[in-house]
DSSP file (Angstrom, degrees, kcal/mol; ACC not computed):
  #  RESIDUE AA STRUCTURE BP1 BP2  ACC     N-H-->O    O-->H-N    N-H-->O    O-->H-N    TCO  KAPPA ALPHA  PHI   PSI    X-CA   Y-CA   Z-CA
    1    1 A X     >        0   0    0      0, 0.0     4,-1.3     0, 0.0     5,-0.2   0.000 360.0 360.0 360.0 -22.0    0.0    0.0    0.0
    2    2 A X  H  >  +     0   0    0      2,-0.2     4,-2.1     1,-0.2     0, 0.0   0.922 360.0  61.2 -61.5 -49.8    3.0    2.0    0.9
    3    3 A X  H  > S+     0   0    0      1,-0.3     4,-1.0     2,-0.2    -1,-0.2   0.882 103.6  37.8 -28.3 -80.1    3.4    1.5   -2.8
    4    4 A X  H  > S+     0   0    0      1,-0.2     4,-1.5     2,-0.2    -1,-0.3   0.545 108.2  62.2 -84.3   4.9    0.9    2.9   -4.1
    5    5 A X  H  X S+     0   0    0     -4,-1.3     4,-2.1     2,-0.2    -1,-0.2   0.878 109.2  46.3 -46.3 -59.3    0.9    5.7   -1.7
    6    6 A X  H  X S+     0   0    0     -4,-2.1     4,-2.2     2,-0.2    -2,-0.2   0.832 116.9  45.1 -54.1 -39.0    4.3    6.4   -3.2
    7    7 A X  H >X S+     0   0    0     -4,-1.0     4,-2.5     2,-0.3     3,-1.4   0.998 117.4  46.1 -80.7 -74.5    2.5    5.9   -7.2
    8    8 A X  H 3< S+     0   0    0     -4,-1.5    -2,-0.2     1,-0.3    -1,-0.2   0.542 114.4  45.3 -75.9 -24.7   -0.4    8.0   -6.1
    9    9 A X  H >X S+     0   0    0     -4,-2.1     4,-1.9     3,-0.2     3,-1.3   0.898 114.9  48.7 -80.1 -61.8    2.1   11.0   -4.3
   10   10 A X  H <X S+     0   0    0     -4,-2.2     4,-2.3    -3,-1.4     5,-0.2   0.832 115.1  48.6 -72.7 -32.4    4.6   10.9   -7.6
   11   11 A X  H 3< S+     0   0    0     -4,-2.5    -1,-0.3     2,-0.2    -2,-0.2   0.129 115.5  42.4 -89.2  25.9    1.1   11.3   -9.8
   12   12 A X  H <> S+     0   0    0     -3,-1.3     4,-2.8    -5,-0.2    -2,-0.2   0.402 117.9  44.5-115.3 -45.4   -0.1   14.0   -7.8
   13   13 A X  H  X S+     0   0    0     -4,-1.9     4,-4.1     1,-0.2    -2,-0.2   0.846 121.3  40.6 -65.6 -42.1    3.2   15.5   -7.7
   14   14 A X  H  X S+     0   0    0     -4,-2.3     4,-1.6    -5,-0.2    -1,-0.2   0.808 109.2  54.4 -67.4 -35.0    3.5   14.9  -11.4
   15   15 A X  H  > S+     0   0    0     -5,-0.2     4,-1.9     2,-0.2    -2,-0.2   0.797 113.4  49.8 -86.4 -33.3    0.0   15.8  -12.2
   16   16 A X  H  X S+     0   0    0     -4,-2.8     4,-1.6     2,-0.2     5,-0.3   0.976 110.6  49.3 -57.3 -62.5    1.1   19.5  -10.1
   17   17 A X  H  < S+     0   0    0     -4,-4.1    -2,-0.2     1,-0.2    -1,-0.1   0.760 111.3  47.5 -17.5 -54.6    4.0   19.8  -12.0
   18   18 A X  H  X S+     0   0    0     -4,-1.6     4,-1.0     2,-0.2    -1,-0.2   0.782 112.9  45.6 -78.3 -43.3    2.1   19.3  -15.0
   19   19 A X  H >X S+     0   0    0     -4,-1.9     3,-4.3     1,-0.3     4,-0.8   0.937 111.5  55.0 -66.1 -83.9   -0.8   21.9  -14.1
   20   20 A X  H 3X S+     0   0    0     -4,-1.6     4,-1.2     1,-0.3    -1,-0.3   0.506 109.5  47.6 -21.6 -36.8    1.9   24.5  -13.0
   21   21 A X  H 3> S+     0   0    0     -5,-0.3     4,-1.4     2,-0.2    -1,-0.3   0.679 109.2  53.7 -76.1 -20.7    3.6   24.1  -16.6
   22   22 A X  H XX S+     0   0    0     -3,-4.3     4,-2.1    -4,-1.0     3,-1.6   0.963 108.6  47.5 -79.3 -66.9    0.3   24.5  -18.3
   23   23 A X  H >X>S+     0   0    0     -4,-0.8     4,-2.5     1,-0.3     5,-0.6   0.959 112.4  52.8 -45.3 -78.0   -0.4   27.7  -16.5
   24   24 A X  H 3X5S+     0   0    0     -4,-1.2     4,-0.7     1,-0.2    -1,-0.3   0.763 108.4  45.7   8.3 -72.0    3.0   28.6  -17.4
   25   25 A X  H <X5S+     0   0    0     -3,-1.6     4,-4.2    -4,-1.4    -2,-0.2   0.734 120.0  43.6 -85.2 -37.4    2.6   28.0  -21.0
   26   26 A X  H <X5S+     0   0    0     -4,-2.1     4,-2.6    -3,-0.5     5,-0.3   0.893 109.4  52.7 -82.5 -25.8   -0.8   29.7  -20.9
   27   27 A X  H  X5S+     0   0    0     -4,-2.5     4,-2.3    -5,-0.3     5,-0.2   0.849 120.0  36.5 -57.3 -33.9    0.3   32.6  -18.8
   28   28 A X  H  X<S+     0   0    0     -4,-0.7     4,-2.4    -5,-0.6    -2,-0.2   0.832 114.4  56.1-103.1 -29.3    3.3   33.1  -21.5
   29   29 A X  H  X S+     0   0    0     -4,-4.2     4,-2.4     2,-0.1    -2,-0.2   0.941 113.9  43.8 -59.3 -21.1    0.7   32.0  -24.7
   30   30 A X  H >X S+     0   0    0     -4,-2.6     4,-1.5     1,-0.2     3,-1.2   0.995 112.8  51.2 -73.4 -46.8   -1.8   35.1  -23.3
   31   31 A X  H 3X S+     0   0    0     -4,-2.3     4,-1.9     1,-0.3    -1,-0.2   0.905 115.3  40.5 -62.2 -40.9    1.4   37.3  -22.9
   32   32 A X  H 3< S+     0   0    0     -4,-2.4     4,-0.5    -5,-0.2    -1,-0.3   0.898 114.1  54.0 -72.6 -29.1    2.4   36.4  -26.7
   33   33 A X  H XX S+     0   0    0     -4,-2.4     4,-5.5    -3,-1.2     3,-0.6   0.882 107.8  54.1 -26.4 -65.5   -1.3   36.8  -27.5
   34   34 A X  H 3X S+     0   0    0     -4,-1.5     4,-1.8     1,-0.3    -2,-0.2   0.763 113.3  37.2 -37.0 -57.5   -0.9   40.1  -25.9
   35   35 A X  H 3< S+     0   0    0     -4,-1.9    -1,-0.3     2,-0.2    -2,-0.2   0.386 103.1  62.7-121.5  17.0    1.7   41.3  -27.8
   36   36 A X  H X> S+     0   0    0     -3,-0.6     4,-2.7    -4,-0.5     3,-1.1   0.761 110.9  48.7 -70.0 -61.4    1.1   40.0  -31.2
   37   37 A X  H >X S+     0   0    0     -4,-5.5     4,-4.1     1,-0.3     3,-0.7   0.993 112.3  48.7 -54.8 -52.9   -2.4   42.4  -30.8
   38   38 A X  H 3X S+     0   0    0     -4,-1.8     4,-1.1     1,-0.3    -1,-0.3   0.739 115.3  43.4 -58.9 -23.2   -0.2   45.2  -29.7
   39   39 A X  H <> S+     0   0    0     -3,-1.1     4,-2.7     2,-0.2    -1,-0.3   0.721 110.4  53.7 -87.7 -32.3    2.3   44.7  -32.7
   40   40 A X  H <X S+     0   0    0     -4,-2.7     4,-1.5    -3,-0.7     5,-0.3   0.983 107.9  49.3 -65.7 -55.5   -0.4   44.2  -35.0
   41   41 A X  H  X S+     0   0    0     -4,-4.1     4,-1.6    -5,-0.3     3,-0.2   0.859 107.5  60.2 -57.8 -31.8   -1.8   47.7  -33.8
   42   42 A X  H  X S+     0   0    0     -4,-1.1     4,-2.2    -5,-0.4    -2,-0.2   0.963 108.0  46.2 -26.3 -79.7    1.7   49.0  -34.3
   43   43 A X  H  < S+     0   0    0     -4,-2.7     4,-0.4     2,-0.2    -1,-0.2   0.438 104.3  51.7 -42.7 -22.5    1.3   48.1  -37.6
   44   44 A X  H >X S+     0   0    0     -4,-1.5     4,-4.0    -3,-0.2     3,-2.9   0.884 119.0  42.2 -71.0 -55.7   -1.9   49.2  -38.7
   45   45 A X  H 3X S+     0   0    0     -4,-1.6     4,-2.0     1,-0.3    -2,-0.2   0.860 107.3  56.3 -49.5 -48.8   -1.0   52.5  -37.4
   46   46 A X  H 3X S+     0   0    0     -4,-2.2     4,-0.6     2,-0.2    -1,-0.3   0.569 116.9  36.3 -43.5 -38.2    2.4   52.3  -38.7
   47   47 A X  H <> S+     0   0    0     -3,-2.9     4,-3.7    -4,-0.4     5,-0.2   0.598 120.1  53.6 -97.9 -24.6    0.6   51.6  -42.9
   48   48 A X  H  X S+     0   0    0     -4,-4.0     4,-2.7     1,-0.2    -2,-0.2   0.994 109.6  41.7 -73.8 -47.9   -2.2   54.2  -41.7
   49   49 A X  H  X S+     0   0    0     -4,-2.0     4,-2.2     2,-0.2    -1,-0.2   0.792 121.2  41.9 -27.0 -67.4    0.8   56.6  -40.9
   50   50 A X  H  X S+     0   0    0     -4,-0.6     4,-1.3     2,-0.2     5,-0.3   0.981 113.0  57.5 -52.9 -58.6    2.8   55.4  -44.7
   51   51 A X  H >X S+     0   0    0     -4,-3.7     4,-1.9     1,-0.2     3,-1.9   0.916 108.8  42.1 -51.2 -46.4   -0.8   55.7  -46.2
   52   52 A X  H >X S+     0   0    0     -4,-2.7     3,-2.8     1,-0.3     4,-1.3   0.935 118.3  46.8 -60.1 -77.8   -1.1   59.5  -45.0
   53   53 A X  H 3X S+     0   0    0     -4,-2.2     4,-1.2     1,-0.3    -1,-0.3   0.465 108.8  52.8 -54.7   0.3    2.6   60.4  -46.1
   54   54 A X  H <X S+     0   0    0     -3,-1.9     4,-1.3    -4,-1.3    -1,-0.3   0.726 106.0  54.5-101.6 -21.2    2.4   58.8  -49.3
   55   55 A X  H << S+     0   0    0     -3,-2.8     4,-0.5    -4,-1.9    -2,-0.3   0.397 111.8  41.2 -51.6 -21.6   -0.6   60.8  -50.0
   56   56 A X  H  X S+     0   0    0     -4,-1.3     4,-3.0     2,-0.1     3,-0.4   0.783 110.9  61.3-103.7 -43.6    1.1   64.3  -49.2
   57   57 A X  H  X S+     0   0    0     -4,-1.2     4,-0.7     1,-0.2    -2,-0.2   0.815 109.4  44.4  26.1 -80.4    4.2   62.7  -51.2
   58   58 A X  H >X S+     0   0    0     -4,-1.3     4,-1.9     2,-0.2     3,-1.7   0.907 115.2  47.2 -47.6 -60.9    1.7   62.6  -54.0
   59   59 A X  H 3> S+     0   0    0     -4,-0.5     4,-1.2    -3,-0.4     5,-0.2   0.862 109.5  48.5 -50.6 -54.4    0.5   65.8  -53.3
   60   60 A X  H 3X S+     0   0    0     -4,-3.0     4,-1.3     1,-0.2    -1,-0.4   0.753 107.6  55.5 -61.8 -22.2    3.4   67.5  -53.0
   61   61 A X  H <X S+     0   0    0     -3,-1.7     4,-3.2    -4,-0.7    -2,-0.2   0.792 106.4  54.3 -80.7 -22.3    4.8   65.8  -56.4
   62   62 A X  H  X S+     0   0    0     -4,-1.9     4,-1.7     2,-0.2    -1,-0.2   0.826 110.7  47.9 -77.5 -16.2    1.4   67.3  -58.4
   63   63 A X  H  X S+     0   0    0     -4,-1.2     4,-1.5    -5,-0.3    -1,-0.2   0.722 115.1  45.3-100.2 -17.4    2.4   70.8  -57.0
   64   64 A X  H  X S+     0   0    0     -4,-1.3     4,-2.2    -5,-0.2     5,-0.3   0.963 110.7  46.1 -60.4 -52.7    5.9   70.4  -58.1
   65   65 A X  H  X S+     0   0    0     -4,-3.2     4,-1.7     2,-0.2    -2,-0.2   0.802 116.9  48.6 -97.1 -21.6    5.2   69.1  -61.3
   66   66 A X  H  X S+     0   0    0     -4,-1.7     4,-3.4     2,-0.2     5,-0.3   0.966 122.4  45.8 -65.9 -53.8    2.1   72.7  -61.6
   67   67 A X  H  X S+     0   0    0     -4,-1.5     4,-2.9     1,-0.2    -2,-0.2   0.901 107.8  45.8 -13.9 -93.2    5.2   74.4  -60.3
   68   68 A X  H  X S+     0   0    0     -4,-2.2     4,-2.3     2,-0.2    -1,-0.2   0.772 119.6  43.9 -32.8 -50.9    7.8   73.0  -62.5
   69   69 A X  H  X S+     0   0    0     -4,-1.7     4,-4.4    -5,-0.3    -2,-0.2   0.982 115.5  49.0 -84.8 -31.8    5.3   73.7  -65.9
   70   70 A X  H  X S+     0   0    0     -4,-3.4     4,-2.7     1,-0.2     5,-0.3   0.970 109.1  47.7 -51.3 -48.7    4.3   77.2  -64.7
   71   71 A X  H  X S+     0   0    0     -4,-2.9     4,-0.8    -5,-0.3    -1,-0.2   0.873 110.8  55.7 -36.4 -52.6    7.9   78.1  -64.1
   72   72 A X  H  X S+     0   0    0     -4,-2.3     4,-3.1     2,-0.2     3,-0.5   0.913 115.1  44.7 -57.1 -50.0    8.4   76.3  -68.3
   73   73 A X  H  X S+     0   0    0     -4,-4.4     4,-2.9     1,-0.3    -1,-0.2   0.939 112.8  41.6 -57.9 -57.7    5.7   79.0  -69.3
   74   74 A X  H  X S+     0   0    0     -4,-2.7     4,-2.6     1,-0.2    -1,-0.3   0.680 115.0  53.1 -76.0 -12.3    6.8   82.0  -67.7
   75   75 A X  H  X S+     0   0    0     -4,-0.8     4,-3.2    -3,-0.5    -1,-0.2   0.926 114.4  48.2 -87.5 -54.0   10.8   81.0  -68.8
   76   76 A X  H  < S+     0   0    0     -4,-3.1    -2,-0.2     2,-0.2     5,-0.2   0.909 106.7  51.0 -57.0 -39.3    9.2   80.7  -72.5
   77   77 A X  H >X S+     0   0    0     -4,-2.9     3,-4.0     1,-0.2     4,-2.8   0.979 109.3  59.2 -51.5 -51.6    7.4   84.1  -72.2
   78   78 A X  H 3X S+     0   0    0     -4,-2.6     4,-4.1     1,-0.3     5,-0.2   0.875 111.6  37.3 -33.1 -48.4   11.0   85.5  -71.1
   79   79 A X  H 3< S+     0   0    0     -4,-3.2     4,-0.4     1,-0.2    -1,-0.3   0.430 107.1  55.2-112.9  31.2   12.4   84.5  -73.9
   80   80 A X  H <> S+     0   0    0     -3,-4.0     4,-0.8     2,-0.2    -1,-0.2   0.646 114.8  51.3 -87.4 -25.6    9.9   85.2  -76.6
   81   81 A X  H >X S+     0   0    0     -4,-2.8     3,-1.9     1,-0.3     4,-0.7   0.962 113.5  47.2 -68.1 -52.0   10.1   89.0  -74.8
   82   82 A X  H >X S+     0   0    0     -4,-4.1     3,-2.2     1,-0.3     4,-2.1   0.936 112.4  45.7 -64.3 -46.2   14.2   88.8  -75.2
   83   83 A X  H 3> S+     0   0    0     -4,-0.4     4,-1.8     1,-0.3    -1,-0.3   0.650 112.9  49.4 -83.0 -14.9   14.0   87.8  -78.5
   84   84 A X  H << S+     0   0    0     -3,-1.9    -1,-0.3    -4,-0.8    -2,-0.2   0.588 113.1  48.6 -78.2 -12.5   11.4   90.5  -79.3
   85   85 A X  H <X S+     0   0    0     -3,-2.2     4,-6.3    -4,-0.7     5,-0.2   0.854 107.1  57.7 -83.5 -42.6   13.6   92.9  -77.6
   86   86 A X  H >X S+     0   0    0     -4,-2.1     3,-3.1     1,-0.2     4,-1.2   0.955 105.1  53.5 -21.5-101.3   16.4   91.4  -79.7
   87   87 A X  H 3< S+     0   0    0     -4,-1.8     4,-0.4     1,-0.3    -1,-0.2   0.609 109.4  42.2 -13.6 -40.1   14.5   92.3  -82.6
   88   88 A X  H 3> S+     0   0    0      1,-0.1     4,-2.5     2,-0.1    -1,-0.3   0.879 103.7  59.6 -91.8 -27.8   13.9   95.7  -82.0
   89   89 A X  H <X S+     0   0    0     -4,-6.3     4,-3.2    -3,-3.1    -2,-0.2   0.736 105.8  54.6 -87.6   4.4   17.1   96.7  -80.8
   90   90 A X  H  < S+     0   0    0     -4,-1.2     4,-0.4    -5,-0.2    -1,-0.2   0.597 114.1  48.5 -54.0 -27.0   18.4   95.4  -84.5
   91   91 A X  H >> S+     0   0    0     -4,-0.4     4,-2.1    -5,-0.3     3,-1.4   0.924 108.9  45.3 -65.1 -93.6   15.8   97.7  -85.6
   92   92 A X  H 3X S+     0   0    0     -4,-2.5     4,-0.8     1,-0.3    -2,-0.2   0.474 113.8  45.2   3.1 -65.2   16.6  100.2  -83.9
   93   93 A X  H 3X S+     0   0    0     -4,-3.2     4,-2.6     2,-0.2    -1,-0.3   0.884 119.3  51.6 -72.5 -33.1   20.8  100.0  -84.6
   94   94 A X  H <> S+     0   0    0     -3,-1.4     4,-1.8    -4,-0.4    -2,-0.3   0.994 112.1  46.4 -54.2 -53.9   19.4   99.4  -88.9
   95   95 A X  H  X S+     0   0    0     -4,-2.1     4,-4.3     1,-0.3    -1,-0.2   0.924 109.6  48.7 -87.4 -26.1   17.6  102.1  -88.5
   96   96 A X  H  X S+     0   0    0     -4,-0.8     4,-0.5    -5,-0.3    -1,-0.3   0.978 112.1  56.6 -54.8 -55.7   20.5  104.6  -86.7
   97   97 A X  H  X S+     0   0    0     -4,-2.6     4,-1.9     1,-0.3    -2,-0.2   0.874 103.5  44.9 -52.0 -50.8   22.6  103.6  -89.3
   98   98 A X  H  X S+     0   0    0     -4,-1.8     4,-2.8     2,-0.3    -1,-0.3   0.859 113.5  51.3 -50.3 -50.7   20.4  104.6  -91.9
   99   99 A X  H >< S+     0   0    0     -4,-4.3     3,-3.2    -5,-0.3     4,-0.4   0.815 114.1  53.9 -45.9 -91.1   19.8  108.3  -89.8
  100  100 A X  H 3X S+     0   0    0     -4,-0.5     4,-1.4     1,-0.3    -2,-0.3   0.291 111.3  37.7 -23.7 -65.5   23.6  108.2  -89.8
  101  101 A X  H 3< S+     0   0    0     -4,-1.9     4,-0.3     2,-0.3    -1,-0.3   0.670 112.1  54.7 -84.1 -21.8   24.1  107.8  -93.2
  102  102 A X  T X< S+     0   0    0     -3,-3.2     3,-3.7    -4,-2.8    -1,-0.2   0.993 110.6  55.0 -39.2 -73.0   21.3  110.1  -94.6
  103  103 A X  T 34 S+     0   0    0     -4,-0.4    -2,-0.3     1,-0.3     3,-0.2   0.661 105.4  45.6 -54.2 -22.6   22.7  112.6  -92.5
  104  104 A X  T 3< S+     0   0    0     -4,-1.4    -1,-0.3    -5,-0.3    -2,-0.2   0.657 102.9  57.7-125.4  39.2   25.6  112.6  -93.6
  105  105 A X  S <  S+     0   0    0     -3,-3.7     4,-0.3    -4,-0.3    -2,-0.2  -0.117 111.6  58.5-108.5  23.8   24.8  112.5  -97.4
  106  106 A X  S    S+     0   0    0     -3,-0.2    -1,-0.1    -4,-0.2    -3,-0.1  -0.083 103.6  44.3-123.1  44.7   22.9  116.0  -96.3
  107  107 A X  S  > S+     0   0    0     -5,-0.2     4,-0.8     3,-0.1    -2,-0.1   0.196 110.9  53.2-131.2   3.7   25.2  117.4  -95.3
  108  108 A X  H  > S+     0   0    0      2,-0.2     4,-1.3     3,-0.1     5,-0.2   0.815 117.0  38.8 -29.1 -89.5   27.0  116.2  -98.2
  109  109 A X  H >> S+     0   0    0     -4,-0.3     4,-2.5     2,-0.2     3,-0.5   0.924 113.0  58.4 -40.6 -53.6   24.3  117.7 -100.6
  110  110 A X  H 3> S+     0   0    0      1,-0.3     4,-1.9     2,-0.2     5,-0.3   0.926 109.1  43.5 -82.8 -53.6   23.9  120.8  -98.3
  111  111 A X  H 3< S+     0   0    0     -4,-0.8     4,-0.4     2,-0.2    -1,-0.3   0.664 113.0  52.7 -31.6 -23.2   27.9  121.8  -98.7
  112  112 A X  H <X S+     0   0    0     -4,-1.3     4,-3.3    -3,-0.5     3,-0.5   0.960 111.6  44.5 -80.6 -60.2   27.7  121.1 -102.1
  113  113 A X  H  X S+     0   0    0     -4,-2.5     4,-2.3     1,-0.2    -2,-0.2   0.888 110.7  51.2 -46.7 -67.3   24.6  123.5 -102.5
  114  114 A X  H  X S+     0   0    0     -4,-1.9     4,-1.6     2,-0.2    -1,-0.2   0.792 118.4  43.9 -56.2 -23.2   26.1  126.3 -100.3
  115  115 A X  H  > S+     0   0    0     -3,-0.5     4,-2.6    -4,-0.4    -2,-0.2   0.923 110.8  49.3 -79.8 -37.0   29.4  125.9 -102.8
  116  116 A X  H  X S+     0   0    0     -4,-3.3     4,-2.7     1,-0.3     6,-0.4   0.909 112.7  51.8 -81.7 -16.7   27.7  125.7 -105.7
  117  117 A X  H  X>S+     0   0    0     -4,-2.3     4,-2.6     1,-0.2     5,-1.4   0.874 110.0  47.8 -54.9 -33.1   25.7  129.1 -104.4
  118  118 A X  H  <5S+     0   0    0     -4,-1.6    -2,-0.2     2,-0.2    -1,-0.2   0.840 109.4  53.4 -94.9 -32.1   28.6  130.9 -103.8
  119  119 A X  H  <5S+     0   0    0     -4,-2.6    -2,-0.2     1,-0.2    -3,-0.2   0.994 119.0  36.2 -67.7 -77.8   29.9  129.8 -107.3
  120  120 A X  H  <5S-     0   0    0     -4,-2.7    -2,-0.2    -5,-0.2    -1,-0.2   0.756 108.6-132.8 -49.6 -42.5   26.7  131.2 -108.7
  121  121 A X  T  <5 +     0   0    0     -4,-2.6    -3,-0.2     2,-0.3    -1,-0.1   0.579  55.3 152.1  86.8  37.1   26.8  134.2 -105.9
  122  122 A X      < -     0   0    0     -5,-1.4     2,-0.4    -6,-0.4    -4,-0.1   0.955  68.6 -18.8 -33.3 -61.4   23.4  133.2 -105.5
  123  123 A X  S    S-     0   0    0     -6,-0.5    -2,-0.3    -9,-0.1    -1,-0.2  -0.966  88.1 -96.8-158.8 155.7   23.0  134.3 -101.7
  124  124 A X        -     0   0    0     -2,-0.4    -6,-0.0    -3,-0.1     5,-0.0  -0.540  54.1 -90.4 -86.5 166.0   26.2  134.8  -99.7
  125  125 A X     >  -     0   0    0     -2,-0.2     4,-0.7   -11,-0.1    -1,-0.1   0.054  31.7-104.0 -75.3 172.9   27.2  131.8  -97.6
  126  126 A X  H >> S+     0   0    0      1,-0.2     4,-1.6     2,-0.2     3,-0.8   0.893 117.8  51.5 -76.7 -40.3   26.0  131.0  -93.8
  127  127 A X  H 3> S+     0   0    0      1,-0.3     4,-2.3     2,-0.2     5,-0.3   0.851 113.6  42.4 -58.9 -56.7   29.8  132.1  -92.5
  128  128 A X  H 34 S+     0   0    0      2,-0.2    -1,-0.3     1,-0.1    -2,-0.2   0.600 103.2  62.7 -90.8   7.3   29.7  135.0  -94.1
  129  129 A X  H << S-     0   0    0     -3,-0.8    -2,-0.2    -4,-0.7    -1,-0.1   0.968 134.2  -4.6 -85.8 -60.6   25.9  136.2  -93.3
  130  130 A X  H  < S-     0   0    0     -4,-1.6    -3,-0.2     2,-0.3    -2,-0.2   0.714  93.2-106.4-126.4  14.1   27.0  136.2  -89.5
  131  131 A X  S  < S+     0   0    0     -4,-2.3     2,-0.5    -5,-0.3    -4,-0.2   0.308  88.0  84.1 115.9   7.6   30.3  135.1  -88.8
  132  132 A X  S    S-     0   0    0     -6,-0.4    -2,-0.3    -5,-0.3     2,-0.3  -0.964  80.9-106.4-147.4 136.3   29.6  131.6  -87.3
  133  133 A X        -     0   0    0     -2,-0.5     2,-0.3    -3,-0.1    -6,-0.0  -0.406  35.6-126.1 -50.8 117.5   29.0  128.5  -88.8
  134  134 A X        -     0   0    0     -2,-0.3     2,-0.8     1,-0.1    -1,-0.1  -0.588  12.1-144.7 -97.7 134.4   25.3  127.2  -88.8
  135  135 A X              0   0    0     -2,-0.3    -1,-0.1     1,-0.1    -2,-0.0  -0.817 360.0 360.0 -99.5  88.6   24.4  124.0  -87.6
  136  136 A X              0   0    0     -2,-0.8    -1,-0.1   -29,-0.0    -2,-0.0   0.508 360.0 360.0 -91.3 360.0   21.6  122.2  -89.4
């Protein structure tokens, strides 16, 4: 009987053991339970978090890229303007040149004219009307 005193004492003992490791093993499955949810919530938040910053990402790349073509426009206006400016002051120096050279084929003509007056003794010359040279 002693015996199975002894059996029934090592299978109680065993059968403690046993509970006490099961509680154990569930105590540390809840805890992993536990922190599986908590990672998991990490993670939602964490893609909710991505989702948001890849969505002002985005945003930001469509106001670059409105940026970027306004910038194209106003760079093209620039240089339709230079190139009109271009244009004019090409006018501008054509057209000096021309004053220039008019002026000074009359004043060409207009010495020629005063000589060929005084030749003729049409009217006396500008020099001699008052003593200073006249400026046309």
């Amino acid at each position: 009987e002693q015996k199975k005193d002894g059996d029934l004492e090592n299978a109680l003992a065993h059968g403690r053991y046993l509970e006490a490791a099961l509680n154990s093993k569930a105590a540390a499955h809840t805890k992993l339970l536990s922190e599986t949810k908590r990672l998991n919530n990490k993670i939602t938040d964490l893609q909710s978090q991505l989702e948001k910053k890849i969505g002002h990402c985005q945003e930001l790349e469509r106001t670059l890229d409105r940026e970027r073509e306004g910038w194209q426009q106003k760079c093209s206006q620039k240089e339709q303007e230079q190139q009109k400016m271009r244009s004019q002051l090409q006018e501008y120096q054509d057209l000096l040149g021309d004053q220039l050279a008019l002026d000074v084929e009359i004043n060409t003509y207009r010495k020629m004219l005063e000589v060929e007056e005084q030749r003729l003794m049409l009217c006396p010359s500008p020099s001699q009307h008052n003593g200073l040279p006249q400026s046309r």
